[in-house]
N, C-alpha and C positions, 0 to 999 in steps of 0.2 A: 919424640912422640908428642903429639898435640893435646891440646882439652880444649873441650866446649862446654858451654853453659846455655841450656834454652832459653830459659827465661828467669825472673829473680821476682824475692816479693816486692811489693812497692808500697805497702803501708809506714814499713822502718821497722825498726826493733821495739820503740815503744810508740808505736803506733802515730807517728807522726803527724803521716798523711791523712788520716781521718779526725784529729783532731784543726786543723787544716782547714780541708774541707768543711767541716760542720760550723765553724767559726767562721768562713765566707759566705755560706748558705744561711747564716742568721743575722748575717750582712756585720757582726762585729769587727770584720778583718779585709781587706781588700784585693783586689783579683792580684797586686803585687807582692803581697804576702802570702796569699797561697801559692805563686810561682817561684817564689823562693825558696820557701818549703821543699817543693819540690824540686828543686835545681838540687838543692843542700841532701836531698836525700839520692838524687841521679848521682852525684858527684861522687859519694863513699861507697856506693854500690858498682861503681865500674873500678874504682881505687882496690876497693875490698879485692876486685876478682884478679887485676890487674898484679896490684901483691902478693897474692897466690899463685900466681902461674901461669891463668886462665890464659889460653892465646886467640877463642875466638866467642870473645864477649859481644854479648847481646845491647845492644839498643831499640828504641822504642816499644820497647815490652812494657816500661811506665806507662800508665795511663788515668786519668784523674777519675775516670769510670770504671768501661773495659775494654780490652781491645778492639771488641768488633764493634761498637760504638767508635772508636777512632777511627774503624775502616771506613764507617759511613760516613765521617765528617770530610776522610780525604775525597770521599767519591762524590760529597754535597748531595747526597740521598737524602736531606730531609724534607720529612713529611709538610706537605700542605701546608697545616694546620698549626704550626711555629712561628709561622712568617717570616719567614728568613728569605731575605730577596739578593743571595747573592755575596760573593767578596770571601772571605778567610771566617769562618766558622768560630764564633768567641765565645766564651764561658757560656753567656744568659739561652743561647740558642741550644747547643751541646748541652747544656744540665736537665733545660724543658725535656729536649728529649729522652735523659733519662730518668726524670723524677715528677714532669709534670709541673704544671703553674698555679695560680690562682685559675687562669678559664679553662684550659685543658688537658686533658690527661696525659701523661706519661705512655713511651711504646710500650710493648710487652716485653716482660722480660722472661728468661729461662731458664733453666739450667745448663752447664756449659759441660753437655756430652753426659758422663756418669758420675761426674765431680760437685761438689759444692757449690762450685764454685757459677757465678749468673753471669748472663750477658745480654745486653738490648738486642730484642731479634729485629731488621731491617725489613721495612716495609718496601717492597718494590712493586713495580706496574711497569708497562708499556710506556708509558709516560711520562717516566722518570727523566728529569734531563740532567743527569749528571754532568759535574765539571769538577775539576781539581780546587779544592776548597782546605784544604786543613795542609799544612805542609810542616805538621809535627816530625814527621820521621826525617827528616831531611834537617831540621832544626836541632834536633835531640841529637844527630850523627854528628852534624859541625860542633854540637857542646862540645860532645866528648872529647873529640880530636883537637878542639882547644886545649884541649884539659889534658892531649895529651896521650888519649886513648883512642887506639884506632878500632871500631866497636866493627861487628857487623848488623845492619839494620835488619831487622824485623818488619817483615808484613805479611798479616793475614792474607793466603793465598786466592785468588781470582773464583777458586771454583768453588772452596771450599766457603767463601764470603757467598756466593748465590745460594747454596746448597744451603746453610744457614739461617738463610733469610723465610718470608713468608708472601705471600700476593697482600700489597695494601687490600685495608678496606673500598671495598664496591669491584675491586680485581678479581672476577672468574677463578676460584681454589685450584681448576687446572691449568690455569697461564704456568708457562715455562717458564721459570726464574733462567735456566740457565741460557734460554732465549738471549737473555740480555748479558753476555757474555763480552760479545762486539764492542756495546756502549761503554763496558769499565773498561776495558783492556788497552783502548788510548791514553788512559789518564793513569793507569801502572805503567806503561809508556816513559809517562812524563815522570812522573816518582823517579822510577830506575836512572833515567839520563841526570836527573839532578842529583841525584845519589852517586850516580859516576862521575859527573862533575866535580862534586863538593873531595871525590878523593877515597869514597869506598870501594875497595877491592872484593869484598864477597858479601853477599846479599841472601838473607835466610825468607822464604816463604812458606806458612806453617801452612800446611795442606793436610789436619786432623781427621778431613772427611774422607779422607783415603782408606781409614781402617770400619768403612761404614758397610753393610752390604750394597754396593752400588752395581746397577745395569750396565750395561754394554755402554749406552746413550749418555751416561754420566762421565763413565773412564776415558770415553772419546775425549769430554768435554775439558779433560784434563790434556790430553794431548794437544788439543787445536789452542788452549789457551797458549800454551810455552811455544808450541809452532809460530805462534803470533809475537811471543816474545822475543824469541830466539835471536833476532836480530840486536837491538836491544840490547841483550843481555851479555852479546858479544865482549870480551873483553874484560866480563867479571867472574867470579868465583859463586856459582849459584848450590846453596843448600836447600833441598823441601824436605822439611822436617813434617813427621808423622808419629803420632803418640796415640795413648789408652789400649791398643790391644794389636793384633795380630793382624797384619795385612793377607790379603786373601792372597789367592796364585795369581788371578786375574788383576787385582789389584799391584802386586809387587810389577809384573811386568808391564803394567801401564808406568810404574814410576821409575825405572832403571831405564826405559826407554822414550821419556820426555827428552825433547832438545834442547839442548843450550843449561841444560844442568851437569854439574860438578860432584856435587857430594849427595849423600842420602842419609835421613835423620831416620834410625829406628828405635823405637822403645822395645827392649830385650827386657824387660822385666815382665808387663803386663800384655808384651806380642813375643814370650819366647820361641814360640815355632814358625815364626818366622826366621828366627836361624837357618834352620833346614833349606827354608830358600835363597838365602845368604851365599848357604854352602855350595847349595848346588850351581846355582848361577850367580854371580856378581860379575857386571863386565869389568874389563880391565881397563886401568886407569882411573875409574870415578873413586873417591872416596866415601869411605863407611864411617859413618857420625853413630859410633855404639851408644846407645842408652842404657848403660851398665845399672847406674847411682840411677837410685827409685826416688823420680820426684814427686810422688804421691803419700809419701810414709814417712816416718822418721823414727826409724831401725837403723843404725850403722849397717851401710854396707859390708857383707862378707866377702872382704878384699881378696882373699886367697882363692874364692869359688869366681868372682868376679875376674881376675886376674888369669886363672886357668881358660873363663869363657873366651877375653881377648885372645890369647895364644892361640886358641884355635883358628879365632877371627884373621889375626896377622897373618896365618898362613892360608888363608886364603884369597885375602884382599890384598896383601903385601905389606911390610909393614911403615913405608912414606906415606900409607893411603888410611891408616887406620885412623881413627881419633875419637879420644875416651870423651863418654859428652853425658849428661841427665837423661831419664827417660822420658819427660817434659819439662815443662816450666817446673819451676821450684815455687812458684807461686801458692802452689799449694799444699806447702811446709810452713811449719813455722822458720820463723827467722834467724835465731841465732842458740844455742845452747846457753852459751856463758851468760847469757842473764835469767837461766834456773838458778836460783839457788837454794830452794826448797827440794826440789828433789834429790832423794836419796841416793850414794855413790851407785848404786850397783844398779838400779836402775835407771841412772846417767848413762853410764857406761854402756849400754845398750843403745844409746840413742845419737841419732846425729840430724841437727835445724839444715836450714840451706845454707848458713856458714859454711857449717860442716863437712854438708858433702860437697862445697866446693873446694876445700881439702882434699876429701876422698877423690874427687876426677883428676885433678892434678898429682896427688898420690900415685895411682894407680896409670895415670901417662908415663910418670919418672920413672917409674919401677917397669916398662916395658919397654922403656928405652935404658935400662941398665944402670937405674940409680933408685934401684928400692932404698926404702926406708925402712929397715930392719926391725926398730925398733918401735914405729909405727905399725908395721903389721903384725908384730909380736904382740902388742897390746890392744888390736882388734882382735885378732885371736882370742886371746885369753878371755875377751867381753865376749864374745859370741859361746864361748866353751861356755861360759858364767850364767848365760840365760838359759842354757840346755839344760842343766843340771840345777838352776835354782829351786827348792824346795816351794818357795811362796809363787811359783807358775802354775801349780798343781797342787785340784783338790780334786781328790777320788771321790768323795761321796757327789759333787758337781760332775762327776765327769758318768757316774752312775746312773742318776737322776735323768740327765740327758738321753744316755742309753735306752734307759729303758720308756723313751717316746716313743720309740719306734713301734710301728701296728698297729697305730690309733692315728686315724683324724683330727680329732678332737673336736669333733661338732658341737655346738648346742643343743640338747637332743630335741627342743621345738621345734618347728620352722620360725624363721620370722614374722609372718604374718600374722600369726597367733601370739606373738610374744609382743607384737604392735599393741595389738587389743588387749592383751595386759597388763601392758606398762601403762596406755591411756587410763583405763579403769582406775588406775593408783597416782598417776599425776593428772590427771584432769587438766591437759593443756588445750588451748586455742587453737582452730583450724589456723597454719600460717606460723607457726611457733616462732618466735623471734628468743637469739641467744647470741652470745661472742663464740672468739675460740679460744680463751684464756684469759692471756696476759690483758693489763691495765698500764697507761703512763705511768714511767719513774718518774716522780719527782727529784728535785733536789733534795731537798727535806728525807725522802725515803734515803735515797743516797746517801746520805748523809748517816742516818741510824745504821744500816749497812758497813759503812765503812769504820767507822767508830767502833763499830761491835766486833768487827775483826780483827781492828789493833786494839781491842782490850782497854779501851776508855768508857764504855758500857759497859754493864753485868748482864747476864743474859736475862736476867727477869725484865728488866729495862729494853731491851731488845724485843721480846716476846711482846712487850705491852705496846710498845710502838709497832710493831705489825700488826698487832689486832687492830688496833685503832684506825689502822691502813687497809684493813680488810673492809673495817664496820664502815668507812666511807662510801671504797668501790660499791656494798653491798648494797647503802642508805641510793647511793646514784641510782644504781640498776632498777630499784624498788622504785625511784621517783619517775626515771624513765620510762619505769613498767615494763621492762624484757620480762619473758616469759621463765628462762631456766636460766640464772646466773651460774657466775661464775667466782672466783676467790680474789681473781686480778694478779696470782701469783706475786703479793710482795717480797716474799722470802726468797724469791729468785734473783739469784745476785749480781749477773751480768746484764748489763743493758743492751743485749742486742735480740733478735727476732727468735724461733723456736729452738736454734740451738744452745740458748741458753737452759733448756729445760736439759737436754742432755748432759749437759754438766753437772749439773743440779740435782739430776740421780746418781751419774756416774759415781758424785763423792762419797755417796751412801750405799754403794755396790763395792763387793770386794770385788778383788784382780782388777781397780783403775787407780790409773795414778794421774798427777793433773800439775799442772804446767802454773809460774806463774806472767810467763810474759808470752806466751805458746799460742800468739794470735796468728789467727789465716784470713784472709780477707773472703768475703762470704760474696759482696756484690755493692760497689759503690764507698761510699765512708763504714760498711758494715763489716764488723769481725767478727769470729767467732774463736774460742779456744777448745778446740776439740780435745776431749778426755784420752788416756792412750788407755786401752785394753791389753792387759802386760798376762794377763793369768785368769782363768776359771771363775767363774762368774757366779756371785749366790749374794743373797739379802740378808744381811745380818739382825735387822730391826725394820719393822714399819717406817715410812722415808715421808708421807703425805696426810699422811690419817690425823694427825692432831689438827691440822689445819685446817683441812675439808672439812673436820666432825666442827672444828672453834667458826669457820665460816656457815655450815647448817643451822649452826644455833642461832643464826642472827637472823633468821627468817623463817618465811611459813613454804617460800618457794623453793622448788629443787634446785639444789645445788650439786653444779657438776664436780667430781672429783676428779685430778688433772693429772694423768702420766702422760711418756712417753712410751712407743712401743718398741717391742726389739730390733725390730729392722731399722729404724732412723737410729736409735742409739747407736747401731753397729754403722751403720751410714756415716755418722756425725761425729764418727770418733776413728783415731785413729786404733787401726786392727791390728792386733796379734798377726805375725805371718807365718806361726810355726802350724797353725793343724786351719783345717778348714774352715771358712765365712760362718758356713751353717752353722758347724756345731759349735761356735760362738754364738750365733744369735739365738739357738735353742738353751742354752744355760741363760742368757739374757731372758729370754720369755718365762723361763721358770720363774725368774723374779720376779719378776711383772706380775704374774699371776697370784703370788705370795700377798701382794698389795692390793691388788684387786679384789680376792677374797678379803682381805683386813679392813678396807675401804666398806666392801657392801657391809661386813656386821658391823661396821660403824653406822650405819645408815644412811647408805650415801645412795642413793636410788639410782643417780646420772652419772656415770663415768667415761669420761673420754680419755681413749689412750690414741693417741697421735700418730700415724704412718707418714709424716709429712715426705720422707725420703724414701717411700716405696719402690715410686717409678725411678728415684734417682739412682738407685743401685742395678736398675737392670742391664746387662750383661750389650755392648754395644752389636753384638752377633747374635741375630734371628734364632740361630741353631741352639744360642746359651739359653734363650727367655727361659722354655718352659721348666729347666729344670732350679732358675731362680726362684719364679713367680710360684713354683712348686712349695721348695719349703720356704718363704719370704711370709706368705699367705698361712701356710699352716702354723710358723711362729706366733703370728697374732693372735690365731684361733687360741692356742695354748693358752694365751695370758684368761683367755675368758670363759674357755669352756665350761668351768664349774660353778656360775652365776646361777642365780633363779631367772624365771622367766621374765618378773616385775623389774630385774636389773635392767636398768639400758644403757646398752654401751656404744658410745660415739667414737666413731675416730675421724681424724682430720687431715688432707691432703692437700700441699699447695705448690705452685710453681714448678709444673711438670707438664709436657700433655698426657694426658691419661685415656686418651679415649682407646691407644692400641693396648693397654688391659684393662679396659672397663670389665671384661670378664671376670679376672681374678681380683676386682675389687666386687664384683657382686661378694665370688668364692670368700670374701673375709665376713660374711655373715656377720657385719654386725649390725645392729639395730639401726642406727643414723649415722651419714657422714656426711659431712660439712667441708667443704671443698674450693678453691680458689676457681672463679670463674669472669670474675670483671675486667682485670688486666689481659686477659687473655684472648680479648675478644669476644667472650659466649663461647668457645672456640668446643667446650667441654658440651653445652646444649646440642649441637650436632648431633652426636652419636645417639642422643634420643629419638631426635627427626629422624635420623638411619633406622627406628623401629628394634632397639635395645630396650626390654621389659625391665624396670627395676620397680621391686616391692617395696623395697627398706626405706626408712627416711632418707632427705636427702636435701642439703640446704647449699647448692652453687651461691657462692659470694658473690651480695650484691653490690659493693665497692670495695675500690683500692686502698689497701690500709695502706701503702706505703708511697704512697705522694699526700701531701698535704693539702690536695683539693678537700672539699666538701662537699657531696653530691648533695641536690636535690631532693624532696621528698617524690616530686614527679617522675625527677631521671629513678632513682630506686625500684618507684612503683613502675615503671617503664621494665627493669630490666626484669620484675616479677611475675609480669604479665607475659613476656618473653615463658622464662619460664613452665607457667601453668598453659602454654600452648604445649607443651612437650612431655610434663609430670603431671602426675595425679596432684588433687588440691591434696586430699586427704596424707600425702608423704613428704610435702614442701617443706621445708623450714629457712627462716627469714634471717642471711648473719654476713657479719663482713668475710671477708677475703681470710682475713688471718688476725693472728693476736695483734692489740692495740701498741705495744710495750712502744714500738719506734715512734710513737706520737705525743702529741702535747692535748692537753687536757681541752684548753681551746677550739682544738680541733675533732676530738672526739664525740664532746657533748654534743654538739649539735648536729652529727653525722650520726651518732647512735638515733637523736631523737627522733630525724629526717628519717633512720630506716624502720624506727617504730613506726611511726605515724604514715607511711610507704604500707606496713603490713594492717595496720588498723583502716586505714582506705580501701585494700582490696577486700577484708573480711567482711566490709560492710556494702561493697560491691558482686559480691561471692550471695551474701545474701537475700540481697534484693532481688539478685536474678534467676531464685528457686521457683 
């Protein structure tokens, strides 16, 4: 009996490849050292799987970005505005386009489906002239097989890379991406034949956009592509792998009836009713690639329940044709267990990284081909019996509180519009309000007091004084600056990466979380994050922010925002309990929140911003799930704030999603201002206003990229604000970057904050002249 593995992380265990990358991006280290890096971490991740068992190991799933940023290097889709005239695509070109330069900006980036996890979206047109430019996959397949290991190569599938993608700028929004189906379909052509050349026998194409609602017009387009291949392909072992959720009816028989395909990848965890169609039709002869092992979670798999599912599977498919494989990439685990060694047995024992469950697929191949490991599934067992029945999973009065939400909305009982004209009456802000969304640059120096203070060579009074100190600076800046409503800079947050670190940062002060100390997931690029795990019942033991906010108030006369997270991205940005339902975790989440929120206001904190950044990211990839996500997603917020004064204002903040297909249920979170990613994205968010969408509440679309190290303009700024007030009321605008500062250098912020003061001090005095 066989196993497969989708895909594997590629940061390393301790974080290799991002320390790597950030060292060649600040030009310390050179393009030969980071490919070394990276060779040395290819090399023990096909070894790893190789010595486990694995019999159909993945290649070119590394990627120094992300994948579909590799597709577009192989198909030489880059934009314009890189200058890239051709030849083999190298570092300085491939990084612009994911990060941006000194003259121009970075593509847009996304979210990757419902996950975490980002990817450069591909700019396409008509007149695109694609050519075969990056010959990674074919590079990375002859490593391995040097090495020893006969891998099967990875690529993002043809239809699903258009379907992906966006119409470049000045391309008509209705050009047919998959139009240009024709043009790539020569040069995966050319891939495949070198890839048969070099000596691979079976070739995986991830075709994710399968489990999408797609049209008639779409599933065709999957058919005519492999029609095209079929020839091609002759000769090899073809797998299209499909993850995140349940493929439709329509869908499954566009994929069992592509030409010149072999095997079928399903995700049986997050698409189990596709079973059913499993059952009832599977042709004969192709192989079934089961997605048993959840590569979204890190729960030991329940061998015994997983094991019963195969048996069913063998006897339908047969069992030469079955093979135990991930529900996706593992990418989106952390990496390895054994280098916890903080966590406590019993809630180890619950848990399995992508080591792990490269164990478990190879486990559960042996044991189906009649060499269980007795003693291995006796001791998964016993873990699984063990979280059933642990005591610290369950708290009744949490589980009470919850309960009794139900039968309330939990409105604000103002409207907002009245609660606008009361909160200005009490801050007295500027038409145009200029503000961040948090976080401030780590320095070293911060880092430094941080790290010190958690191995215990600091006292904590010596800790506290050095973040004050780091507060009184950000504060001294923002006041010299003159932003309108600061912020604290969150130095007490003690990961350096972008808003998931704030989730961490409450989790630790939240019962029922436990937290990892090498437990990194690659987030997008050199960025990680280490998501909290949610093991049990959720409540607030102590006030988690209020000392800070209230020691940051006092250092000035202007509003200072108070900085949570909100339920939903918590539950987002962590890994989730899988024993009772999403909601009624995020509804004990929100109770917390709102425990802080109320402590926060009688501390006197006027401005409080709780963050929805992963709102859109959790919604449900099926039309039919939204409403009853966006349902309780939206009412969890409401919960944290409901019992506010009118004079409260409550922001929250949303980034790197497109949002315009629920701009509805972001009105529905009633809260006073949200502040919003809009620059990377093209304006992409301003749209839905021109479409003649009413919104009352504040509203501040990001007027630059926080996450390239360009510097905008005070012109380009005022540019993108005038954009803008064509589409918002002046009187609701608010003037602020993209997202928190934290992945920047001081360098670069100062003079980007000043550019976007002095952006909004231009229009206010333009605003006025023309009364």
């Amino acid at each position: 009996m066989a196993s497969h593995i989708v895909g594997y992380p590629r940061m390393g265990p301790k974080r290799e490849l991002k320390f790597a990358l950030e060292s060649f991006w600040d030009k310390k280290s050179s393009a030969e050292d980071l490919q070394k890096v990276a060779a040395d971490l290819r090399s023990s991740i096909w070894k790893q799987m190789s010595d486990a068992g694995i019999k159909y190991i993945p290649s070119n799933t590394f990627s120094y970005y992300d994948q579909v940023l590799d597709a577009t290097s192989m198909l030489g889709a880059v934009p314009p505005r890189y200058g890239w005239n051709g030849g083999e695509i190298g570092f300085d070109t491939y990084f612009s386009m994911a990060r941006g330069n000194a003259s121009v900006p970075a593509m847009e980036m996304t979210k990757w489906f419902d996950t975490n996890y980002h990817f450069i979206v591909p700019e396409l047109g008509p007149d695109v002239n694609f050519s075969y430019a990056s010959h990674k996959a074919v590079d990375e397949y002859k490593e391995a097989k040097a090495l020893g290991v006969n891998t099967v190569p990875v690529l993002i599938g043809p239809v699903s890379y258009l379907l992906l993608s966006k119409p470049a700028k000045g391309v008509e929004k209705t050009f047919s991406l998959l139009s240009l189906l024709p043009k790539i379909l020569p040069i995966y052509k050319e891939v495949i034949s070198e890839l048969k050349a070099a000596g691979a026998s079976w070739i995986q194409f991830d075709e994710p956009t399968l489990v999408l609602d797609l049209d008639s017009h779409k599933l065709q387009a999957f058919t005519a592509a492999y029609d095209y291949l079929e020839s091609t392909l002759s000769g090899l072992n073809v797998l299209i792998e499909t993850y995140f959720a349940d493929l439709t009816a329509e869908a499954y028989k566009t994929l069992i009836g592509l030409k010149g395909v072999t095997a079928y990848g399903l995700d049986l965890v997050r698409g189990a009713q596709t079973l059913d169609l499993v059952k009832s039709n599977f042709p004969k002869g192709k192989y079934l690639f089961a997605g048993v092992v959840d590569g979204r979670n890190i729960w030991a798999n329940d061998l015994a329940a997983s094991f019963s599912t195969l048996k069913e599977l063998e006897a339908v498919v047969g069992k030469e044709n079955l093979v135990v494989s991930t529900s996706c990439s593992l990418l989106h685990t952390a990496v390895d267990l054994v280098n916890e060694t903080k966590l406590d047995d019993e809630i180890k024992s619950w848990l399995a990284f992508a080591a792990q469950k490269v164990v478990e697929v190879n486990a559960l191949a042996k044991a189906l081909a009649g060499q269980k490991d007795e003693a291995f599934f006796s001791a998964n067992a016993a873990a699984q019996a063990s979280r059933k029945s642990s005591p610290r999973v369950t708290n009744e009065a949490v589980q009470k509180a919850a309960a009794a939400l139900k039968g309330s909305d939990h409105r604000r009982a103002t409207n907002v519009s009245a609660r606008l004209d009361a909160q200005q009456k009490k801050l007295n802000l500027p038409i145009l309000p200029t503000t961040t969304i948090g976080s401030f640059p780590q320095t070293l120096e911060l880092r430094r007091v941080r790290r010190e203070f958690k191995a215990n060579k600091i006292s904590e009074d010596d800790y506290i004084k050095a973040i004050k100190e780091e507060i009184k600076k950000v504060v001294d800046l923002q006041e010299e600056l003159d932003i309108d409503v600061l912020v604290h800079g969150e130095p007490e947050v003690s990961v350096p990466s972008h808003r998931n670190d704030m989730v961490e940062y409450f989790g630790e002060q939240l019962s029922g979380f436990a937290f990892t100390v090498n437990g990194w997931v690659q987030s997008y690029g050199s960025r990680c994050v280490k998501p909290p795990i949610i093991y049990g019942d959720v409540s607030r033991p102590k006030p988690m922010t209020v000392f800070w906010s209230s020691t940051a108030q006092s250092m000035t006369a202007r509003p200072m925002k108070g900085m949570l997270t909100g339920p939903v991205t918590i539950l987002n940005w962590s890994f989730v309990r899988n024993d009772q339902p999403r909601f009624e975790t995020c509804y004990q989440i929100a109770l917390a929140i709102k425990d802080e929120v109320e402590d926060l206001e009688k501390a006197g904190i006027n401005v409080i911003q709780i963050d929805e950044a992963a709102l859109r990211e959790g919604l449900p990839l099926r039309k039919s799930e939204h409403a009853f996500y966006l349902k309780w997603a939206v009412h969890s917020f409401r919960i944290t704030n409901c019992g506010v004064q009118d004079t409260t204002q409550i922001h929250t903040h949303m980034c790197y999603s497109n949002f315009n297909d629920i701009i509805h249920s972001i009105i529905d979170m009633d809260a006073d201002v949200i502040t919003i990613e809009n620059s990377r994205s093209d304006e992409k968010l301003l749209s839905v206003f021109r479409e003649g969408v009413k919104y009352g509440a504040g509203i501040g679309p990001g007027v630059y990229d926080i996450h390239s190290p360009r510097i905008p303009s005070t012109e380009e700024i005022a540019d993108r604000i005038n954009k803008m007030l064509a589409v918002l009321e002046t009187n609701i605008l608010w003037v602020n970057p993209d997202c928190g500062l934290k992945t920047r250098k001081y360098a670069e912020v100062k003079p980007a904050l000043n550019n976007m003061v002095a952006a909004a001090k231009l229009l206010r005095t333009q605003l006025a002249s023309a009364k």
